[in-house]
C-alpha positions in Angstrom: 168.6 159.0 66.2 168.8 155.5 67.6 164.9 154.4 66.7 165.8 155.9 63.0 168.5 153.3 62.7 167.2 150.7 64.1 164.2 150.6 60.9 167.6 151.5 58.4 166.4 148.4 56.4 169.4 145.7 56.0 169.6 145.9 52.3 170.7 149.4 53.0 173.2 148.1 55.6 175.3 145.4 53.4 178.1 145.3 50.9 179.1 142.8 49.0 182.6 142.4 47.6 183.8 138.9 46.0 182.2 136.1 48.0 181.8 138.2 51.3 178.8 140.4 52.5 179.5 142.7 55.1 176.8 144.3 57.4 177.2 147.3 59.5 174.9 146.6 62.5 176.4 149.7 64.5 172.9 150.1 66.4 170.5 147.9 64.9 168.6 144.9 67.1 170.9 142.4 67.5 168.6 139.8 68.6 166.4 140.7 65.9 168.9 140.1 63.1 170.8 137.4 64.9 167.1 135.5 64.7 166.7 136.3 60.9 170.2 134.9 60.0 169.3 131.9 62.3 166.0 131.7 60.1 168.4 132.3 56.8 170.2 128.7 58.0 173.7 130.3 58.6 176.1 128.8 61.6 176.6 131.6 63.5 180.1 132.3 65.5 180.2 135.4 67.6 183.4 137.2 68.6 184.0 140.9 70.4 183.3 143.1 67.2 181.8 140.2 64.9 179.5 137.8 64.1 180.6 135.4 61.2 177.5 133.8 59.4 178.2 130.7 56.8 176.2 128.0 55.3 176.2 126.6 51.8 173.9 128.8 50.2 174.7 132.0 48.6 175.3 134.4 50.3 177.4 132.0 52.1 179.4 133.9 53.7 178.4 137.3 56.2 180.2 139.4 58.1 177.9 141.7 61.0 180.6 144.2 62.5 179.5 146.4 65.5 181.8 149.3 64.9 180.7 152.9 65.0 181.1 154.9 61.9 184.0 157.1 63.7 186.1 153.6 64.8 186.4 152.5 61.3 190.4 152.9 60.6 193.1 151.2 59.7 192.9 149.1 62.7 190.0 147.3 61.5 192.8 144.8 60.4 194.2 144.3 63.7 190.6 142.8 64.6 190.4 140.7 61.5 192.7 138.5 62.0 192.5 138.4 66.0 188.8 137.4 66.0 188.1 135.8 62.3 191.5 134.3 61.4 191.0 131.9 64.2 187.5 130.8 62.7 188.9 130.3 59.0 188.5 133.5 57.5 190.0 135.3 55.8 192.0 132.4 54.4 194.4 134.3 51.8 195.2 137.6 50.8 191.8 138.1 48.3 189.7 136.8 51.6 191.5 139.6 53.2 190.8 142.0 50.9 187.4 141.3 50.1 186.7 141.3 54.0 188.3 144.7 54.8 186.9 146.6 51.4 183.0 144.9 52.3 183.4 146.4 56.1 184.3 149.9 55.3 182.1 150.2 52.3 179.3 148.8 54.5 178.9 152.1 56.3 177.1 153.6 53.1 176.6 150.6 50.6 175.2 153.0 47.9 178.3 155.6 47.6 181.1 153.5 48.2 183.8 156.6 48.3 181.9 157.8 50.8 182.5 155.1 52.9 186.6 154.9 51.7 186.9 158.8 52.5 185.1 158.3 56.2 188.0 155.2 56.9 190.4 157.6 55.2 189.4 160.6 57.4 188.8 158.7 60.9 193.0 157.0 60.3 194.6 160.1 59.4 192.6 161.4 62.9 194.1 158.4 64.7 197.7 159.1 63.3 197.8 162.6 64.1 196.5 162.3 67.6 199.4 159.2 68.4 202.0 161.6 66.5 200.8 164.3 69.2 201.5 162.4 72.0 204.1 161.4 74.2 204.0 157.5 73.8 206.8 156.3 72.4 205.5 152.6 71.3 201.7 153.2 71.0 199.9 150.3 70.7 202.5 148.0 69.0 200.5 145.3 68.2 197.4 147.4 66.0 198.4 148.9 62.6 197.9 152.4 63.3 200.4 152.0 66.3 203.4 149.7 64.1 202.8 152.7 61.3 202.6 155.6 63.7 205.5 154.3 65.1 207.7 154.1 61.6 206.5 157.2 60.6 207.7 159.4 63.7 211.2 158.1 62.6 210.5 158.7 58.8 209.4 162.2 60.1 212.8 162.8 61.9 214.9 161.8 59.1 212.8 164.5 56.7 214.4 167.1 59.1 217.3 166.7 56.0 215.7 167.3 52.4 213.1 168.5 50.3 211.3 165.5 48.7 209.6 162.3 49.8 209.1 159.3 47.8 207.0 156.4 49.6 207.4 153.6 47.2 204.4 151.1 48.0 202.4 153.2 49.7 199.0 151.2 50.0 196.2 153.9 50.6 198.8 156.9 50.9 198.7 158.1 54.7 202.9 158.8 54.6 202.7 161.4 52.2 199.8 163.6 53.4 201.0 163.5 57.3 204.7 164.3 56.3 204.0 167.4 54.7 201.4 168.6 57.2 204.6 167.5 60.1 207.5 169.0 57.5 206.5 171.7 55.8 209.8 171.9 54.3 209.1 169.3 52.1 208.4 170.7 48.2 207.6 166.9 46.9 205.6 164.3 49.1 204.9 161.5 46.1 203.4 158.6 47.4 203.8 155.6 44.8 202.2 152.2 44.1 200.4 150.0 41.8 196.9 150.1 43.8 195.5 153.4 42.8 191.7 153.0 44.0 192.1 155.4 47.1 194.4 157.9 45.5 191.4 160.3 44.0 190.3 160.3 47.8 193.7 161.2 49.2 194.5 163.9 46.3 190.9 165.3 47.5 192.2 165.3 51.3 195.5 167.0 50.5 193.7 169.9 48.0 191.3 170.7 51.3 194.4 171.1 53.4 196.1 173.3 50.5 199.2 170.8 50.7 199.8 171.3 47.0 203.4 169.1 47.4 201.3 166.0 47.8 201.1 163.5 44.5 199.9 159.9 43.9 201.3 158.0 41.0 200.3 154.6 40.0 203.2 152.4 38.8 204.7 148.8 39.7 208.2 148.5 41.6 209.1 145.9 39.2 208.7 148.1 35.9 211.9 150.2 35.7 210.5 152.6 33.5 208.2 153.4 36.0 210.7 154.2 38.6 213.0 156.3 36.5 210.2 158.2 35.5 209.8 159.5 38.7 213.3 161.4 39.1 215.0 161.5 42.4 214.4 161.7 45.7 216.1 162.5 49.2 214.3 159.9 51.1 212.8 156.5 50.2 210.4 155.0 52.1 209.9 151.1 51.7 207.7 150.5 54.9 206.2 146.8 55.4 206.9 146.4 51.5 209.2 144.1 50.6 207.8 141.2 52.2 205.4 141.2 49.8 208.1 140.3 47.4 209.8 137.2 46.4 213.5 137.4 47.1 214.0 137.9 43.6 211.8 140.5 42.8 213.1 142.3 46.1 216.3 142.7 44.5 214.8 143.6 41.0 212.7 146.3 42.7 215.6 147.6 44.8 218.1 147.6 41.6 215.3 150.5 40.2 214.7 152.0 43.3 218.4 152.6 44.5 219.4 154.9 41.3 216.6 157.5 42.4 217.5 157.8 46.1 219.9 160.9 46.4 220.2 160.4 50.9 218.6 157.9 52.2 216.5 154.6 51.7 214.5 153.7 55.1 213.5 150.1 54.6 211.0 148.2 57.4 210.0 145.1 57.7 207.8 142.9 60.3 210.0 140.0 61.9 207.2 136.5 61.6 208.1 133.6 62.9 207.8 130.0 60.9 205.8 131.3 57.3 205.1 134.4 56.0 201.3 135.6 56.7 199.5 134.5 53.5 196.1 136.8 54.9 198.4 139.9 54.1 200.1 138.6 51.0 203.4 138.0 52.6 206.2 136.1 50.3 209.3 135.5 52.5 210.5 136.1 56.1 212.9 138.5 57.5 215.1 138.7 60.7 217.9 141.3 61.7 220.6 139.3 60.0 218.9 139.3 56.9 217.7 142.9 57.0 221.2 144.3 57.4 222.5 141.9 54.7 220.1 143.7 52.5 221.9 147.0 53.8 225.3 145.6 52.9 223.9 144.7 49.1 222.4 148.6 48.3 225.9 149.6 49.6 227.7 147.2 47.0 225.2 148.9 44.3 226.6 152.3 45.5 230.2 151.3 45.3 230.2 151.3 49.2 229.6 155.0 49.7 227.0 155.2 52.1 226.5 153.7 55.7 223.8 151.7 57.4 221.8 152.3 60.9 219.8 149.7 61.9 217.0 150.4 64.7 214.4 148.1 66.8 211.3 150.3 65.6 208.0 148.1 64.9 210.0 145.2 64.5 213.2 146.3 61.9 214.4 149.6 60.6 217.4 149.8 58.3 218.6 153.2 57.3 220.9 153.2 54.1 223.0 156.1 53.5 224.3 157.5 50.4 227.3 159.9 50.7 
C-alpha cells in the first residue's frame, strides 16, 4: 500500500478552494516534493503537521498537511491556527475557511463529499469515544475537547424534554450525538444558515435509523425563520453569539426566546484584548457580561425563569423558563 501512494500523482492529491491549494501528502516523498516546490520558487516554512509554500505566482499559496485520512476531524482547527496563524495565515475568517474546506477535501480532490463525510465520520468517532470516558475536561484547548465538553452538559440537561433545537449549529454534530445519548428525545433539529454539510449528516442519521434528526437552513436574524420552527424544550446557542454584533445578539435572541419552552443554554469562549477575526468573532465576552445577558432573557420573560451559570469550556449560562 505505501509504494501505491507514493506514485498517487499530485494533481490527484490537491484541492483548491479560493486562493489556497491544499495537498494531502499523508505518505508521499517528502523530500521529493519539498524539491519540486523548491523548483516551483515557493518560500517554504515547515511546522509539525505543515509545510506552508508562497511566492507570487499563482498558485501562490500551498498548504502540504501530513495527516492520515483517519486524523482528519474537527481538530484540524486547533492546528491551524497553532502552527499557520503564527506565519500569517489564515488572516481572516474566508482564509480560514478556505484553508480548513481545501484540507479535508484534499483527501479525495475528485469527490469532494467524500472527503466532508470521512471528517464527518472520523469527529463524530472522536466525540463518542471522549463522551465514553471518564475525563472530565478532555483536552480543553482542541475543539473536539471545548465541544465534547459543552455537550456532556447539554446531554444532562436533555434528561428533562423531548425536543432539541441547536440554533447555529455549524456542521450539525449536537443533534445526531444527542439522540444516539437520549433516546427520549422525539425532535433533534439542528439549525443554521450554512447548509453545505447537512445532506451528509441527514445521510449519517438515516444509517443509524435516528429518524428524530432534522437540519433546517435559516438565518437567526430572520424572525420568520425562527417562528417557523415551533417550540422547543432546550436551546442550544454553543460558541454562537460571538459571531454577532451586540446588536444583532439581541435581535437574534428576541426571535429565539419565544420558542424556548425550558431552557436556553448559551456558551461562549472568554478572549482576551479582540475578538479572533480567523473564526469570524464580532465582540468579547467575560462572566459579567454573560450573566447580564441572563438577566435580559429574564426581563423578556417577565422575570419567570432563573439563571445557572457554570465554568464549562470557558462560560455556560443556563436560562430557565418557569
Amino acid at each position: 500500500m505505501p509504494e501505491r501512494l507514493k506514485r498517487v500523482p499530485i494533481h490527484k492529491r490537491a484541492c483548491r478552494v479560493g486562493n489556497i491549494t491544499a495537498i494531502h501528502a499523508y505518505r508521499a516523498n517528502r523530500e521529493l516534493l519539498t524539491q519540486r516546490l523548491l523548483e516551483g520558487g515557493y518560500r517554504l516554512h515547515t511546522t509539525p503537521h505543515f509545510l506552508l509554500c508562497v511566492r507570487p505566482a499563482a498558485p501562490s499559496i500551498i498548504v502540504v498537511h501530513w495527516f492520515a485520512p483517519t486524523a482528519v476531524d474537527a481538530n484540524i482547527g486547533h492546528y491551524i491556527m497553532r502552527e499557520l496563524r503564527p506565519l500569517g495565515l489564515p488572516s481572516d475568517q474566508h482564509d480560514y475557511s478556505d484553508l480548513f474546506a481545501a484540507i479535508v477535501c484534499a483527501l479525495a480532490p475528485q469527490d469532494a463529499p467524500r472527503a466532508m463525510r470521512l471528517y464527518a465520520t472520523n469527529t463524530l468517532r472522536r466525540y463518542r469515544d471522549l463522551l465514553n470516558s471518564n475525563i472530565p475536561h478532555p483536552l480543553p484547548d482542541s475543539p473536539i475537547g471545548i465541544f465534547s465538553t459543552l455537550y456532556r452538559r447539554v446531554l444532562a440537561h436533555l434528561s428533562s424534554g423531548e425536543r432539541l433545537l441547536d440554533a447555529g449549529c455549524s456542521f450539525g454534530f449536537l443533534p445526531l450525538l444527542a439522540t444516539e445519548y437520549c433516546p427520549t428525545l422525539t425532535q433533534a433539529v439542528g439549525f443554521d444558515i450554512e447548509a453545505g454539510s447537512f445532506s451528509i449528516m441527514h445521510t449519517l442519521a438515516d444509517e443509524q435509523q435516528l429518524a428524530q434528526v432534522r437540519f433546517v437552513q435559516g438565518n437567526l436574524l430572520a424572525a420568520r425563520d425562527i417562528t417557523a420552527l415551533n417550540r422547543f424544550d432546550t436551546v442550544t446557542l454553543l460558541h454562537v453569539l460571538e459571531h454577532f454584533t451586540e446588536d444583532d445578539m439581541y435581535r437574534l435572541l428576541s426571535h429565539l426566546l419565544p420558542v424556548v419552552e425550558r431552557r436556553l443554554l448559551i456558551a461562549v469562549p472568554y478572549e482576551v484584548q479582540v475578538p479572533e477575526a480567523a473564526y469570524g468573532h464580532l465582540q468579547l465576552f467575560d462572566r459579567a457580561k454573560l450573566l447580564a445577558l441572563g438577566e435580559w432573557c429574564l426581563q423578556q420573560w417577565q422575570g419567570a425563569g432563573g439563571l445557572r451559570y457554570e465554568d464549562c469550556a470557558d462560560g455556560l449560562l443556563v436560562v430557565e423558563r418557569y
